[in-house]
N, C-alpha and C positions, 0 to 999 in steps of 0.2 A: 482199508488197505488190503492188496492183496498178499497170497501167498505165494512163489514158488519154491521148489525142489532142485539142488544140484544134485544130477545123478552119477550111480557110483560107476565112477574109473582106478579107484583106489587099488592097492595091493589086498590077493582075494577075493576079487572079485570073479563070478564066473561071464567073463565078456559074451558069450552065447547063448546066453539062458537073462542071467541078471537083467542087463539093460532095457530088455522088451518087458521083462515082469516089475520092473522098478516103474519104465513108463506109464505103464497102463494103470498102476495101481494109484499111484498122482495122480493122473487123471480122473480115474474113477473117485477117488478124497476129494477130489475139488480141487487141486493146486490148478493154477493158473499159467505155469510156465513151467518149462523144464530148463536145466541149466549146464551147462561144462565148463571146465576150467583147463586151462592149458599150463604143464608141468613136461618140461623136453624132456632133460633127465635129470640123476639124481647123485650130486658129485657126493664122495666118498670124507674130500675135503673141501670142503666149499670156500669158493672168497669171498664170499659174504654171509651173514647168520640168516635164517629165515624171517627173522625179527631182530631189532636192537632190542638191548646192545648183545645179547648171544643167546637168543634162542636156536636152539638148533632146527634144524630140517625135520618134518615130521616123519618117520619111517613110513607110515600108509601110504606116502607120495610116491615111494620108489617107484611104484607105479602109476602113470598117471595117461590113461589111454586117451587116444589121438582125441581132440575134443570133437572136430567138425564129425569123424566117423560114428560117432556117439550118437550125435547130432543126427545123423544120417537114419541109424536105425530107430531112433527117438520118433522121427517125422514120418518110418511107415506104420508105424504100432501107435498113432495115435490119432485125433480126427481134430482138436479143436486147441488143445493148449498151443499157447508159444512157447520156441525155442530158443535158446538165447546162450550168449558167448559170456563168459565173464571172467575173465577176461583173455582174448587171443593177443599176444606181445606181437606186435608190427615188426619190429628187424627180426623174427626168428622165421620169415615167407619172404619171398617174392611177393611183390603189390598184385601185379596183375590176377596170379595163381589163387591170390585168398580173396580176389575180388570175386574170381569165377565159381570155387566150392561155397561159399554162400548165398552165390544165386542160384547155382545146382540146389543147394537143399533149400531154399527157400521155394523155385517151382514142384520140385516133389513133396513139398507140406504145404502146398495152396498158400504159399504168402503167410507164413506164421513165424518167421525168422526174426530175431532182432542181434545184430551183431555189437555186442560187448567189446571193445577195443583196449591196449593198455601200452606202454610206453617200454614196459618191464624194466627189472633189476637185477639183475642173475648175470653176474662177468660170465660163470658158465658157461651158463646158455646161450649168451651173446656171441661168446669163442666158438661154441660148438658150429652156427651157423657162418662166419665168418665175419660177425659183425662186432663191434665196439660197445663198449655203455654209451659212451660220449655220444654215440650214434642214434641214439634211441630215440629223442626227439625228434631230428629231422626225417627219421624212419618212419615215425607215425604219422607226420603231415602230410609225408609227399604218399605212403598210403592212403590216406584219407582223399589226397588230393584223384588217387589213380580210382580209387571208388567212385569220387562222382563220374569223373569220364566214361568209365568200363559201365555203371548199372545206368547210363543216360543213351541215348539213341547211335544206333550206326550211320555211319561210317565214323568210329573214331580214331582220334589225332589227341597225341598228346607226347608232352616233351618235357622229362624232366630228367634229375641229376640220375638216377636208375636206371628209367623208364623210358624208350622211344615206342608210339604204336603212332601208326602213318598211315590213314587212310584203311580201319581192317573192319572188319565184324567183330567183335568178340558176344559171343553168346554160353548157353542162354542168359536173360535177364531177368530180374526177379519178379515178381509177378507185381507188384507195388513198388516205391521206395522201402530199402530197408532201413529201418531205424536205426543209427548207429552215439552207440552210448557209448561214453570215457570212465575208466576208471582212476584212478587217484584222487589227484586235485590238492595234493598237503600247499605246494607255492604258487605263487601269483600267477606263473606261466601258463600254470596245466590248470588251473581255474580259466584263464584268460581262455587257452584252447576248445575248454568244455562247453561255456559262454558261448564263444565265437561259432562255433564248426559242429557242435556235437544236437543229439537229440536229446540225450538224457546223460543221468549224472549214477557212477557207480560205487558209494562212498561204504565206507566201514562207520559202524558206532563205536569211538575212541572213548565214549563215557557212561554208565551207567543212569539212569533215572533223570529228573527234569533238567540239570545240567548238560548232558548228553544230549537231550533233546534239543535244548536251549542253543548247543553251540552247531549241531547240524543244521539247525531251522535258520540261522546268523547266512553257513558259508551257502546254503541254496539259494537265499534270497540274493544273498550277492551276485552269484551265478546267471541266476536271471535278472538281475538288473543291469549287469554288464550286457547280455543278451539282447535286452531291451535295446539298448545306448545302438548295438550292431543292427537293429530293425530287425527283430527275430522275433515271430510270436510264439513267448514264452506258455502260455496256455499247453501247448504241443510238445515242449518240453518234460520226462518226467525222471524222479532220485529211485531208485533201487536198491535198498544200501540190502550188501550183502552181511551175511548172518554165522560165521565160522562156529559154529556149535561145538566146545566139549563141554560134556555133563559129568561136574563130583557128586560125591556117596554124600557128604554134608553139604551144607548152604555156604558160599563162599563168602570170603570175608568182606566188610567196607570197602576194599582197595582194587576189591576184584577187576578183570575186565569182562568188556559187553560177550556176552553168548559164553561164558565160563560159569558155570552153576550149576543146580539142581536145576530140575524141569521148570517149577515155580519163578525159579529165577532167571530161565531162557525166557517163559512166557512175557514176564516185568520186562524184559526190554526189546522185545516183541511189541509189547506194547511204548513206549520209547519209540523205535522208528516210527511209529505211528500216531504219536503227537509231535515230533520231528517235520512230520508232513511228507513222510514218503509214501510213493504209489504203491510199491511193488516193497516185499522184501522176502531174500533167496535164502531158503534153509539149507544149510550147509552141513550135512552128517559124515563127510567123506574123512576127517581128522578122527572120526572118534576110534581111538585104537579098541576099544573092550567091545565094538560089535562082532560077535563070531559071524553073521554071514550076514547076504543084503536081504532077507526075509525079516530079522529082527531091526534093521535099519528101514526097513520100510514101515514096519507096525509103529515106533519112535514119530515116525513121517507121520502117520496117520493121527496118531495120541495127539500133535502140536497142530495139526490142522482142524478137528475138533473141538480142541479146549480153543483154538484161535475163535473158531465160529463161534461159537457158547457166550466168548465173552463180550 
């Protein structure tokens, strides 16, 4: 299984200096991908928890810089990792506009892009762009839909509830297809969607140790078996589950959740995604409030990619 890194966009961060020293030093570890996450803003009162049933908003999110830009500086400071989304909320852009910045940075990183996709949840964030919750599904199809058209050949044509393009160029195009992975997947729908439309699968581990594994390894097989049924070669398909990382001073208790623990205990279910049968999985340092800067978040980086090889 491989590794990547989400890098830091968090509150603190020094955006001029951090980002280029966060990449290269991934890179130099061994990580495999680099990662961003997309955080519009940060309401004050939120209508919704960041978690049920009230976890609140993490404070390091206050800041959460543009992802693709990230992205952008990511793919000149480096030469071979992938870049990758995880996840960009489809109604918070225009289709066309998020079709074009990730084939912008996917020919300026030679084809290393993979775009993370998500449905999102955030009335906020929805209001802020002028779009709805209720919207969110048909917002990510018919982006999904404007993606194949916009990264497939010119002269395109396409025609939906959004979107008219009648006969244009739109460039550039990405140097390959981009691989585009879904995140969720909790109801029938968004597995259906992921199955159907998607390249890969962007899941969270809801459990701790072989149960955890057990019930991840159930809903991917599903996934591709539904994929199958669509004539889709699942081979080509791959799970990513992302890795939300805080570390406590003691070992946390039986009830814990996945990536809540001492280092030992990030590692245990490290290894969990990885009898789960995931490809790829994304270490996620950007929540941990007790890093004072992204230098000691990098060496953390370093220490779990390490002990990852070793074992």
């Amino acid at each position: 299984m491989r590794l990547g890194l989400r890098l830091p966009q968090r509150l603190g961060v020094d955006l001029q200096h951090d980002l280029v020293d966060a990449a290269r030093t991934a890179e130099a570890a061994g990580y495999a991908s680099l990662w961003t996450y997309e955080r519009l803003l940060f309401p004050e009162t939120p209508a919704e928890p960041y978690a049920p049933p009230d976890v609140p908003w993490p404070e390091p999110q206050r800041q959460a810089a543009d992802p693709l830009a990230v992205l952008t500086a990511a793919a000149v400071a480096t030469e071979q990792v992938r870049l990758g989304t995880s996840v960009l909320i489809a109604a918070l852009h225009t289709p066309v506009q998020l079709a074009k910045a990730p084939a912008t940075i996917d020919q300026i990183s030679g084809g290393r892009l993979v775009a993370g996709m998500g449905a999102g949840w955030s009335s906020d964030e929805f209001r802020a762009t002028g779009a709805a919750r209720a919207d969110r599904g048909r917002f990510l199809d018919e982006t999904l839909d404007v993606f194949d058209a916009v990264w497939g050949p010119d002269p395109v044509s396409y025609r939906g509830p959004r979107v008219v393009i009648d006969n244009a160029s739109v460039l550039p195009k990405p140097v390959s297809r981009i691989p585009v992975l879904l995140g969720g997947g909790g109801g029938a729908k968004a597995l259906q969607r992921i199955a159907k439309r998607a390249d890969g699968w962007l899941p969270f581990l809801t459990t701790p140790g072989p149960e955890g594994a057990a019930e991840l390894r159930a809903s991917w097989d599903r996934i591709r078996e539904m994929a199958s049924v669509y004539g889709r070669d699942t081979s080509r398909m791959e799970m990513i589950v992302v890795g939300n990382v805080t570390f406590t001073d003691r070992p946390a208790g039986p009830n814990r959740s996945p990536f809540i623990g001492t280092l030992d205990q990030i590692m245990d279910d490290i290894h969990t995604a990885a009898e789960a049968g995931a490809d790829e999985l994304i270490v996620d340092l950007n929540l941990q409030d007790w890093f004072t800067s992204t230098r000691q978040m990098l060496e953390t980086a370093v220490e779990i990619r390490e002990r990852a090889t070793a074992s």
